[in-house]
PDB file of N, H, CA, C and O in Angstrom:
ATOM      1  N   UNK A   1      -2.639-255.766 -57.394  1.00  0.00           N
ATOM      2  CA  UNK A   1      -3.262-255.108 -58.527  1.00  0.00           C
ATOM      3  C   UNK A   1      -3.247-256.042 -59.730  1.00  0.00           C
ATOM      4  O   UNK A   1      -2.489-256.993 -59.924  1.00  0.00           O
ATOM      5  N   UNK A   2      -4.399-255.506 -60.631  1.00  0.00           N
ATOM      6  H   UNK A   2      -5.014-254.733 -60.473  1.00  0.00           H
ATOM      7  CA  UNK A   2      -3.926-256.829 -61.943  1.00  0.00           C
ATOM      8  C   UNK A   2      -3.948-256.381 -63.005  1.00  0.00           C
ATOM      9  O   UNK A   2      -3.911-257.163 -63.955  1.00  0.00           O
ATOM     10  N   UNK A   3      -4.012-255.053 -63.223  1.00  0.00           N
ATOM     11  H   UNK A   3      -4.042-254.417 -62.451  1.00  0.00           H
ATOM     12  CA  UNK A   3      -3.582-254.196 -64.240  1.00  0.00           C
ATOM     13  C   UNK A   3      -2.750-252.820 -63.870  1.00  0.00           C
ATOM     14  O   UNK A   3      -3.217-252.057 -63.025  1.00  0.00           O
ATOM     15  N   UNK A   4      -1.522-252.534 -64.519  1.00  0.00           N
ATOM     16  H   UNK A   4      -1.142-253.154 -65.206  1.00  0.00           H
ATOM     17  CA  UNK A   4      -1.108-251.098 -64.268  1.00  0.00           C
ATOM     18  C   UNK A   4      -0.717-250.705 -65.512  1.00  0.00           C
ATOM     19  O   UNK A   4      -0.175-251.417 -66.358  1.00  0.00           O
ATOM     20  N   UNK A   5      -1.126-249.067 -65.638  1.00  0.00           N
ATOM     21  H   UNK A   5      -1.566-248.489 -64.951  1.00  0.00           H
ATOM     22  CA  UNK A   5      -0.970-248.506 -66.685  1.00  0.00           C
ATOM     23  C   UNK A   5       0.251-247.523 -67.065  1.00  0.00           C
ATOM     24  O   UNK A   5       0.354-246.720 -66.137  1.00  0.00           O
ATOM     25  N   UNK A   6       0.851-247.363 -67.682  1.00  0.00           N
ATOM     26  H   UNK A   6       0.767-248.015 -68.435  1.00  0.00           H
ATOM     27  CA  UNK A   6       2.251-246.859 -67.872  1.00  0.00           C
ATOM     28  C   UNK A   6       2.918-246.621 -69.099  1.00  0.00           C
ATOM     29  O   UNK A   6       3.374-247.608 -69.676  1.00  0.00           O
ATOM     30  N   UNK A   7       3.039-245.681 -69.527  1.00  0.00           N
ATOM     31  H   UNK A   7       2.669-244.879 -69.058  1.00  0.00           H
ATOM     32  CA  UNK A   7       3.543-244.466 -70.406  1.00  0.00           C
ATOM     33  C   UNK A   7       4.870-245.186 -70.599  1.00  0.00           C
ATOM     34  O   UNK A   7       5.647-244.972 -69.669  1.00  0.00           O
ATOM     35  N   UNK A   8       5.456-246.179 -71.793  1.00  0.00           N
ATOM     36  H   UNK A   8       4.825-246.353 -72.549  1.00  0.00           H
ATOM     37  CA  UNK A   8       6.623-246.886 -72.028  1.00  0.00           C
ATOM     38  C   UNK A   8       7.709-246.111 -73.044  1.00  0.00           C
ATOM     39  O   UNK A   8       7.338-245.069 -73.585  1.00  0.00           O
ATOM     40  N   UNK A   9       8.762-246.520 -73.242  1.00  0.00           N
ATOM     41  H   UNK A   9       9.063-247.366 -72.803  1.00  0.00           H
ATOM     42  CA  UNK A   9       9.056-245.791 -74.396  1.00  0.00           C
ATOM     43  C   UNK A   9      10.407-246.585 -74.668  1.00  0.00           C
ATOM     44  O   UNK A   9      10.718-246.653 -75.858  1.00  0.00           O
ATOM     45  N   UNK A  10      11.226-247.173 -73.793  1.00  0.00           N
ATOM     46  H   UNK A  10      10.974-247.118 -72.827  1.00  0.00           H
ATOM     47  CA  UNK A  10      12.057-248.129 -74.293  1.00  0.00           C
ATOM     48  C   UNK A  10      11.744-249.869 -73.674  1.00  0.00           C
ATOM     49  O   UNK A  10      12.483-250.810 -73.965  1.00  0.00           O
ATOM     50  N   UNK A  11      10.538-249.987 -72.816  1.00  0.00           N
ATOM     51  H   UNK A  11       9.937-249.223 -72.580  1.00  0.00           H
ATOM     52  CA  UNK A  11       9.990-251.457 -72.296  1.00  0.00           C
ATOM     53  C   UNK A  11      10.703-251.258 -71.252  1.00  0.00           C
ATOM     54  O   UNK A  11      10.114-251.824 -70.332  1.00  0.00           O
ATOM     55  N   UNK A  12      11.634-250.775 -70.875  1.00  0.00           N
ATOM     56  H   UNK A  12      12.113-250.315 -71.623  1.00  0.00           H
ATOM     57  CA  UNK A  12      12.981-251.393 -69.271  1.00  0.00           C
ATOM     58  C   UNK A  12      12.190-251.373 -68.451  1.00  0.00           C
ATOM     59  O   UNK A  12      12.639-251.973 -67.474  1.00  0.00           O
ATOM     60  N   UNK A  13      10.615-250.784 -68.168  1.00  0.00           N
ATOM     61  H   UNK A  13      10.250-250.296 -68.962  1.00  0.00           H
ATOM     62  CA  UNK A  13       9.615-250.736 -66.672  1.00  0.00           C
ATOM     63  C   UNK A  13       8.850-252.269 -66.902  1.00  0.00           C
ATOM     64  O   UNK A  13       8.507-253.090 -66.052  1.00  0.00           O
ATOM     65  N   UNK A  14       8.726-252.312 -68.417  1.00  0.00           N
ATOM     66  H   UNK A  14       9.005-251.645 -69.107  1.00  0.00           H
ATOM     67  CA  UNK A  14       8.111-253.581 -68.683  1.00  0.00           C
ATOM     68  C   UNK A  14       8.668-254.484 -67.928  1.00  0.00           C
ATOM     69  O   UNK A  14       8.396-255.028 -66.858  1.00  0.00           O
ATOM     70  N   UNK A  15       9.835-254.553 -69.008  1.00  0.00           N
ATOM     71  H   UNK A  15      10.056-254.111 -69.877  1.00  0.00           H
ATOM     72  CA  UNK A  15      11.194-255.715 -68.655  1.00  0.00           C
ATOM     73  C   UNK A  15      11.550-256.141 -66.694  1.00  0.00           C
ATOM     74  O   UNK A  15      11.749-257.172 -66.050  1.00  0.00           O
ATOM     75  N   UNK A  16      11.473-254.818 -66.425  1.00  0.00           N
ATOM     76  H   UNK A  16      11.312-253.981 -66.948  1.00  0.00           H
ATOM     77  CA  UNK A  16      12.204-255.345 -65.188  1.00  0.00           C
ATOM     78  C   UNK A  16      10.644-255.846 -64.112  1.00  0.00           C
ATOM     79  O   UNK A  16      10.801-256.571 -63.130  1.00  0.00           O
ATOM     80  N   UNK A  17       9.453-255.399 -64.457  1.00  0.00           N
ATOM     81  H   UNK A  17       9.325-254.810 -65.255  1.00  0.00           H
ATOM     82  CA  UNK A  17       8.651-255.825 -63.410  1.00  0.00           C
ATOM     83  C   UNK A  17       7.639-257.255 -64.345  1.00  0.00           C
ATOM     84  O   UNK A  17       6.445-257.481 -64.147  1.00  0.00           O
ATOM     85  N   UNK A  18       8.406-257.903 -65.177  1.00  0.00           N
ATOM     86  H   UNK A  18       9.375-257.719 -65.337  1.00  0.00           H
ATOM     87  CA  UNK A  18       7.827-258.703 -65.439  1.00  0.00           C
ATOM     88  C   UNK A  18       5.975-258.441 -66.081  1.00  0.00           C
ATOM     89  O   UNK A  18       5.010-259.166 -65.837  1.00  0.00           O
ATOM     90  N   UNK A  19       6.010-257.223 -66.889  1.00  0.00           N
ATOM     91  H   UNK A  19       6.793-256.634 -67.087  1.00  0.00           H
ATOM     92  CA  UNK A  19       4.855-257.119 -67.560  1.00  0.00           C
ATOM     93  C   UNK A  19       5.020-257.282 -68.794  1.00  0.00           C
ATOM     94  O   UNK A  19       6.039-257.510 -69.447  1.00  0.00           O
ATOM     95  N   UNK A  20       2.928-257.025 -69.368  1.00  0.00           N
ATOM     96  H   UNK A  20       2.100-256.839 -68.838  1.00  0.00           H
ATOM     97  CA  UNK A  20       3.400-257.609 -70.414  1.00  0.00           C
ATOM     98  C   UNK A  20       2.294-256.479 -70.727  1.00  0.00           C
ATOM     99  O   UNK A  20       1.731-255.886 -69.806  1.00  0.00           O
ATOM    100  N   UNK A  21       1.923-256.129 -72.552  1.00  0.00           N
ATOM    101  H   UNK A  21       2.380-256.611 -73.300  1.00  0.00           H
ATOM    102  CA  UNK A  21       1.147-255.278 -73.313  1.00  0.00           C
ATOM    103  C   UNK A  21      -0.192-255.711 -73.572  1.00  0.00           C
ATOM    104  O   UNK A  21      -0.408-256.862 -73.951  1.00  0.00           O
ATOM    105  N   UNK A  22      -1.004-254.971 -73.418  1.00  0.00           N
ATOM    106  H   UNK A  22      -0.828-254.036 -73.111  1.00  0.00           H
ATOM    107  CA  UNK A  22      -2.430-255.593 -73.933  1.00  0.00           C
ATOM    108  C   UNK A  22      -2.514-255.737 -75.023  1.00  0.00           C
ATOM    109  O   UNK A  22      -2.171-254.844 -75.798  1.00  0.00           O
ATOM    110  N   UNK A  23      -2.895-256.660 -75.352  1.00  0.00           N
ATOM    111  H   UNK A  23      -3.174-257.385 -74.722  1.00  0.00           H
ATOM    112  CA  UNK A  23      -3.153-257.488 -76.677  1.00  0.00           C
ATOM    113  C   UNK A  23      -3.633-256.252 -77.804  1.00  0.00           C
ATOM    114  O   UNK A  23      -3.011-255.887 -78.802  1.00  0.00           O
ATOM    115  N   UNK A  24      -4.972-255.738 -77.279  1.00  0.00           N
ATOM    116  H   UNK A  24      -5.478-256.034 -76.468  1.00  0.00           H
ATOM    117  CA  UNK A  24      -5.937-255.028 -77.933  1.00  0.00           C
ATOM    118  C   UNK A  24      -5.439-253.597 -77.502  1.00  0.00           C
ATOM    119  O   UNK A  24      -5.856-252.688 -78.220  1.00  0.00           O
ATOM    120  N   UNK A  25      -4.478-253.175 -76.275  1.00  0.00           N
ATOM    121  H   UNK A  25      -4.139-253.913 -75.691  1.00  0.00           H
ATOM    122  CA  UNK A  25      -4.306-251.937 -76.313  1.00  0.00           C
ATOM    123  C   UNK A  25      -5.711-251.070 -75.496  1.00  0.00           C
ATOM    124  O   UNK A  25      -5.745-249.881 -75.179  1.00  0.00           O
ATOM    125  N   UNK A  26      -6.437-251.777 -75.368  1.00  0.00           N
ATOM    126  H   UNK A  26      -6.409-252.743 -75.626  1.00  0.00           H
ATOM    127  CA  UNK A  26      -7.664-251.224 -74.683  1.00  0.00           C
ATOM    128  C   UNK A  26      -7.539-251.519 -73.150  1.00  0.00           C
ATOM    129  O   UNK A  26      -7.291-252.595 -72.605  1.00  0.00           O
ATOM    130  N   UNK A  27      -7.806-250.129 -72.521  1.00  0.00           N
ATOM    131  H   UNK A  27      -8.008-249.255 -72.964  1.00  0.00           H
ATOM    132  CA  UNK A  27      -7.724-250.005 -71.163  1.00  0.00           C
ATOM    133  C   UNK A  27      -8.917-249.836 -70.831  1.00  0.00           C
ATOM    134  O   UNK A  27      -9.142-250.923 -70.298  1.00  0.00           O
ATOM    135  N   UNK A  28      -9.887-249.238 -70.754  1.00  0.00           N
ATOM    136  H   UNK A  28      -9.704-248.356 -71.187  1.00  0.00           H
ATOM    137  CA  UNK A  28     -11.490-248.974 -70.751  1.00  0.00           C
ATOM    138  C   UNK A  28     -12.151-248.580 -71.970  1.00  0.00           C
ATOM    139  O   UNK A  28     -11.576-247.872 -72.798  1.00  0.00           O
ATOM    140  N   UNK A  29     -13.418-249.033 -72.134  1.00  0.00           N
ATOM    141  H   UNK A  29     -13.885-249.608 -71.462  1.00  0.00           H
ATOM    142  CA  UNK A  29     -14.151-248.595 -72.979  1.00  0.00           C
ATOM    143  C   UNK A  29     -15.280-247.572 -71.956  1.00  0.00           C
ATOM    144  O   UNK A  29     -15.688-247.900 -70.842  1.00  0.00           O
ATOM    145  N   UNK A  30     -15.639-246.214 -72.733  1.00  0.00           N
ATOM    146  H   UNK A  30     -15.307-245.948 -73.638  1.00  0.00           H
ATOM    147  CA  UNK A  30     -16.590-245.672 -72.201  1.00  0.00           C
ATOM    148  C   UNK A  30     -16.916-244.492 -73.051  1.00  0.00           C
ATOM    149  O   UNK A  30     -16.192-243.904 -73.855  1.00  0.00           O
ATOM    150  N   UNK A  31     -18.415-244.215 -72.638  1.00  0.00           N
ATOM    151  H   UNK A  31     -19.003-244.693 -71.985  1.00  0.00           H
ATOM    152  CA  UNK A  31     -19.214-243.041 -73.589  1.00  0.00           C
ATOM    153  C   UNK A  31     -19.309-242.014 -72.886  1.00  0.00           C
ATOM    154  O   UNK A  31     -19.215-241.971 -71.659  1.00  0.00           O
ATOM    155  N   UNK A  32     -19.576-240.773 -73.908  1.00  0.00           N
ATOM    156  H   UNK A  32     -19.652-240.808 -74.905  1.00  0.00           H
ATOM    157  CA  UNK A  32     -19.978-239.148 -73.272  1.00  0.00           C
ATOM    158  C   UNK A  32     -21.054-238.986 -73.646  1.00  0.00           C
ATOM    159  O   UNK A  32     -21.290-239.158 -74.842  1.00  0.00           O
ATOM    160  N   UNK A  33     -22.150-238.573 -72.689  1.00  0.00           N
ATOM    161  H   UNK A  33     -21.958-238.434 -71.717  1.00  0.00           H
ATOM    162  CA  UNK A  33     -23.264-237.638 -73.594  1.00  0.00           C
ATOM    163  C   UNK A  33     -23.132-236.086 -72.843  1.00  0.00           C
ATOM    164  O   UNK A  33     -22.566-235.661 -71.836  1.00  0.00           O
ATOM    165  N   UNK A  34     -24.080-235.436 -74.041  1.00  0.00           N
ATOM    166  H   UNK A  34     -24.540-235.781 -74.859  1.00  0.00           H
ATOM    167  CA  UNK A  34     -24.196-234.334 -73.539  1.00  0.00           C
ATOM    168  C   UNK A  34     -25.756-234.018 -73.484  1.00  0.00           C
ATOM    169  O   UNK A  34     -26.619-234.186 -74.346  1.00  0.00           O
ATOM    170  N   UNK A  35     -25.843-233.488 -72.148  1.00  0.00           N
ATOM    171  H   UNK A  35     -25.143-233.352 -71.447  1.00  0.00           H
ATOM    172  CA  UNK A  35     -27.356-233.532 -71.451  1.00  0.00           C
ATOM    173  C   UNK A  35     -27.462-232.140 -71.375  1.00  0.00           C
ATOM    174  O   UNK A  35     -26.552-231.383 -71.037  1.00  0.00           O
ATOM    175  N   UNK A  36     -28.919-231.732 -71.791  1.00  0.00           N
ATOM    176  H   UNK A  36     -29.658-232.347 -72.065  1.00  0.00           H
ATOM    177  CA  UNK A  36     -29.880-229.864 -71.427  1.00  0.00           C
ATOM    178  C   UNK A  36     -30.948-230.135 -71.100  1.00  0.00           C
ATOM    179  O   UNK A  36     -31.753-231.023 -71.380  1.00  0.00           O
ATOM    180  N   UNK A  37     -30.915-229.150 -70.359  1.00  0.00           N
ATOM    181  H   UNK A  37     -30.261-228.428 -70.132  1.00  0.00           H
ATOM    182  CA  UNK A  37     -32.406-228.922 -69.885  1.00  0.00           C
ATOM    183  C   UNK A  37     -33.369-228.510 -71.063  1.00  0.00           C
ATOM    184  O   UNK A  37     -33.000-227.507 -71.675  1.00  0.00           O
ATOM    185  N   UNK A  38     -34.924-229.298 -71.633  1.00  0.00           N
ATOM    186  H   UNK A  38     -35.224-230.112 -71.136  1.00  0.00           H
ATOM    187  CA  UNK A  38     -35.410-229.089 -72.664  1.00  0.00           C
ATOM    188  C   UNK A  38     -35.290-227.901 -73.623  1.00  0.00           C
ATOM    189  O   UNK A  38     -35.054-227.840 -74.830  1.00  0.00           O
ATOM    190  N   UNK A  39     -35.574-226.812 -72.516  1.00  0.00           N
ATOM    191  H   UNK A  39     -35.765-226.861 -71.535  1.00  0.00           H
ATOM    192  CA  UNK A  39     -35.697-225.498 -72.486  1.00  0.00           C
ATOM    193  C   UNK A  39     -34.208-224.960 -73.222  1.00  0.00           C
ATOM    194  O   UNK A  39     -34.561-224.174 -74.101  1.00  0.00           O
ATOM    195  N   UNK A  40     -33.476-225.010 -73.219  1.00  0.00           N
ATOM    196  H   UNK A  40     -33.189-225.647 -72.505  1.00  0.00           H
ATOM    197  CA  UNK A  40     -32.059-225.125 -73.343  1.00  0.00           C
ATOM    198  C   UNK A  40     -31.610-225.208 -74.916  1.00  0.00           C
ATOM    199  O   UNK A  40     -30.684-224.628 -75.483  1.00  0.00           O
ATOM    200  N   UNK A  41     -32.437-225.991 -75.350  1.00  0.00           N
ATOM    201  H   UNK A  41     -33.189-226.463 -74.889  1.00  0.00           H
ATOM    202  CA  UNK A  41     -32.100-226.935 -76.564  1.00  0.00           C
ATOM    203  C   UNK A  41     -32.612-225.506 -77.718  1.00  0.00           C
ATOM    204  O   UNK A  41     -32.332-225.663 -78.906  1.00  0.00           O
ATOM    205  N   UNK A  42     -33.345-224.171 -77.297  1.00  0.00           N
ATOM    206  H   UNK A  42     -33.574-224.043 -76.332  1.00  0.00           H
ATOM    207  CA  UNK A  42     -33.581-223.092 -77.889  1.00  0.00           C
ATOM    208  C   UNK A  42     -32.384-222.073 -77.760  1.00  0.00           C
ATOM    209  O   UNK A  42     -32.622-220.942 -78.185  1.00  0.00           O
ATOM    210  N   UNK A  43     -30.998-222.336 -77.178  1.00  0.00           N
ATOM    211  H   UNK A  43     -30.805-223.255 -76.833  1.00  0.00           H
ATOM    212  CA  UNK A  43     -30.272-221.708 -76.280  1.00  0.00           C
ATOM    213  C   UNK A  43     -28.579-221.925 -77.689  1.00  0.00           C
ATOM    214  O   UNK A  43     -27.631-222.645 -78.004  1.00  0.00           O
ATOM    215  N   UNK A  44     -29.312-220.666 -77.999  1.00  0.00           N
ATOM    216  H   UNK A  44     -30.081-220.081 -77.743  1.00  0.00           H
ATOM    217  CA  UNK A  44     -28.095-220.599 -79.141  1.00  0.00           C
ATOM    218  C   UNK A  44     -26.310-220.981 -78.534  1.00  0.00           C
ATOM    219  O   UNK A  44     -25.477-221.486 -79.287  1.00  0.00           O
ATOM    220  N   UNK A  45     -26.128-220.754 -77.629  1.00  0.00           N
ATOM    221  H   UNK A  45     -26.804-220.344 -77.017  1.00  0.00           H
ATOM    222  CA  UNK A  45     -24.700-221.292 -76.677  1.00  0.00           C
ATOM    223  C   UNK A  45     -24.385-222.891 -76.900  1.00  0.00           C
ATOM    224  O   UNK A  45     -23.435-223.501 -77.390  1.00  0.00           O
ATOM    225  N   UNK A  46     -25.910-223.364 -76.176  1.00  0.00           N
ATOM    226  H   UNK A  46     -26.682-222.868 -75.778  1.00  0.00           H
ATOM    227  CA  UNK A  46     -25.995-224.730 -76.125  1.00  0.00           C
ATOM    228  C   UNK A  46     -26.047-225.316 -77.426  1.00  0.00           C
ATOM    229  O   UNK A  46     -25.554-226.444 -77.456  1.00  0.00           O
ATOM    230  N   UNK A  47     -26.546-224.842 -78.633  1.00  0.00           N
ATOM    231  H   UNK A  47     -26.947-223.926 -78.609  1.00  0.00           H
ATOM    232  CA  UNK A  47     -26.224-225.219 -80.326  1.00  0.00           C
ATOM    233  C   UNK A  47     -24.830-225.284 -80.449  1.00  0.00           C
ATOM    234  O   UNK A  47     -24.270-226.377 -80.523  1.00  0.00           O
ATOM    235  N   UNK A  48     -24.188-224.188 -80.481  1.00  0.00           N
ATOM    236  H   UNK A  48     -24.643-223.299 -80.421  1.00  0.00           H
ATOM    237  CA  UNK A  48     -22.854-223.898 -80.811  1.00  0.00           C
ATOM    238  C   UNK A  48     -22.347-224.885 -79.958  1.00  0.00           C
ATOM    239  O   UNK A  48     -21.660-225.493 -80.779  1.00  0.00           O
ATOM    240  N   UNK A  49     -22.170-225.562 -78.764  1.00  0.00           N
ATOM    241  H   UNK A  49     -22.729-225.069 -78.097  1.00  0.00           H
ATOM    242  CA  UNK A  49     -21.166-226.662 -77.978  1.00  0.00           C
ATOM    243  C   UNK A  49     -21.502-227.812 -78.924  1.00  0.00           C
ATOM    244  O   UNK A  49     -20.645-228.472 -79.511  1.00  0.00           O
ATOM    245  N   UNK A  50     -22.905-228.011 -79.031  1.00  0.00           N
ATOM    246  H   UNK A  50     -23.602-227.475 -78.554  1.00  0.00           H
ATOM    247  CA  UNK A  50     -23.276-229.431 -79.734  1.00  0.00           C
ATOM    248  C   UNK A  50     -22.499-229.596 -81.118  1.00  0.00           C
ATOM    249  O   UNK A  50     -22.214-230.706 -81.566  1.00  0.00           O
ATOM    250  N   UNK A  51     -22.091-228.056 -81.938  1.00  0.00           N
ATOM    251  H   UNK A  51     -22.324-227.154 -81.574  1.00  0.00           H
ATOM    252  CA  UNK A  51     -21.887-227.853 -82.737  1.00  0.00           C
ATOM    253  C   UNK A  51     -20.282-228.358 -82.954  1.00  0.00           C
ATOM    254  O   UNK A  51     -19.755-229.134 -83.752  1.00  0.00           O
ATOM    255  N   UNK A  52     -19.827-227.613 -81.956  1.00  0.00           N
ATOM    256  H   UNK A  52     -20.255-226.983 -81.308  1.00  0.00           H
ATOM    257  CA  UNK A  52     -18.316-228.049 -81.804  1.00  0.00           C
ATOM    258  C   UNK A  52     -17.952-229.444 -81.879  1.00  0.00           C
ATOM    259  O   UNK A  52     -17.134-229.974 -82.631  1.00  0.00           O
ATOM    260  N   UNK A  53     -19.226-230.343 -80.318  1.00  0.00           N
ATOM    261  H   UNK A  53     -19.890-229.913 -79.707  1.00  0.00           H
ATOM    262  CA  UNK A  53     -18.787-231.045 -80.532  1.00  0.00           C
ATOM    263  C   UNK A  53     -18.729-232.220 -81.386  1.00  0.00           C
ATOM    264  O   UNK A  53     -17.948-233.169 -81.459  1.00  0.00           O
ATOM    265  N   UNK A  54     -20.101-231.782 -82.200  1.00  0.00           N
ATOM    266  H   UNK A  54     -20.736-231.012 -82.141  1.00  0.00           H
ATOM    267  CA  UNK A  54     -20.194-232.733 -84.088  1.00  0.00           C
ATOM    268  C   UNK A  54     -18.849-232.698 -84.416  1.00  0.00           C
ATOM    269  O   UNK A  54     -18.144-233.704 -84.486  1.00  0.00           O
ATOM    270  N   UNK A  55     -18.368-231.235 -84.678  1.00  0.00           N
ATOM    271  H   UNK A  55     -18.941-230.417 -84.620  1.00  0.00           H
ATOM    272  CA  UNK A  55     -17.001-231.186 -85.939  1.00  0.00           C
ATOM    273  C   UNK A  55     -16.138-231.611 -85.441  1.00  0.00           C
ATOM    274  O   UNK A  55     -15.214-231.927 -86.191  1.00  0.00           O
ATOM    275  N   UNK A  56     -15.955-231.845 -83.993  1.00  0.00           N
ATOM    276  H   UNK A  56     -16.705-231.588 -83.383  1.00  0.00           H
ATOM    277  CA  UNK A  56     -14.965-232.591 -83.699  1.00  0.00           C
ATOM    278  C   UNK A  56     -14.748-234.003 -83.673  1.00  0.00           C
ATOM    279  O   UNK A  56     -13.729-234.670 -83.493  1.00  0.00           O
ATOM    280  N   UNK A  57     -15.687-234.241 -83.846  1.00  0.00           N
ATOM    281  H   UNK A  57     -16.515-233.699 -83.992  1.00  0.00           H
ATOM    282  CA  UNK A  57     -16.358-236.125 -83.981  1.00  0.00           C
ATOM    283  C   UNK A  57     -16.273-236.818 -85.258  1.00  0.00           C
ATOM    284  O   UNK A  57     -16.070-238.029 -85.335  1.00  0.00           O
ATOM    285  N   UNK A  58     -16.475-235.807 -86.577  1.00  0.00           N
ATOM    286  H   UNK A  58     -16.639-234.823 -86.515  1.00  0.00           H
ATOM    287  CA  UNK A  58     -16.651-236.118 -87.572  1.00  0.00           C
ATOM    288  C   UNK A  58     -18.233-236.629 -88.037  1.00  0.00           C
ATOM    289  O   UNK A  58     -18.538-237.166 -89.102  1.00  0.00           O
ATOM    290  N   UNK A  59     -19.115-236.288 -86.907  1.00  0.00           N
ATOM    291  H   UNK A  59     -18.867-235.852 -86.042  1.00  0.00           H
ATOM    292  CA  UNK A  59     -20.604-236.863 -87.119  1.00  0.00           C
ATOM    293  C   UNK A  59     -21.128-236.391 -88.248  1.00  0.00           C
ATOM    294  O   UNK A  59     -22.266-236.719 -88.584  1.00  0.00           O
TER     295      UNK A  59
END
């Protein structure tokens, strides 16, 4: 393997298997969309999720 990921909290898993920290801390980069059917996009439910998920984004 040439990356493993692992939940640290005093290094001793580090320490003893000879790892080391990512520089940047970045393990994957990746995006979400959210997809409707055209029809949908009139679908007061489907507002309110989009809605949520603005305020949760800060968009």
């Amino acid at each position: 393997s040439t990356s493993i990921v692992d939940i640290t909290s005093t290094g001793s898993t580090l320490r003893a298997n000879r790892l080391k920290v990512l520089e940047d801390g970045i393990i994957l980069r990746s995006q979400a969309c959210l997809v409707s059917a055209r029809r949908s996009h009139t679908s007061r439910r489907v507002e309110e999720i989009a809605a949520r998920i603005r305020a949760g984004l800060e968009i």
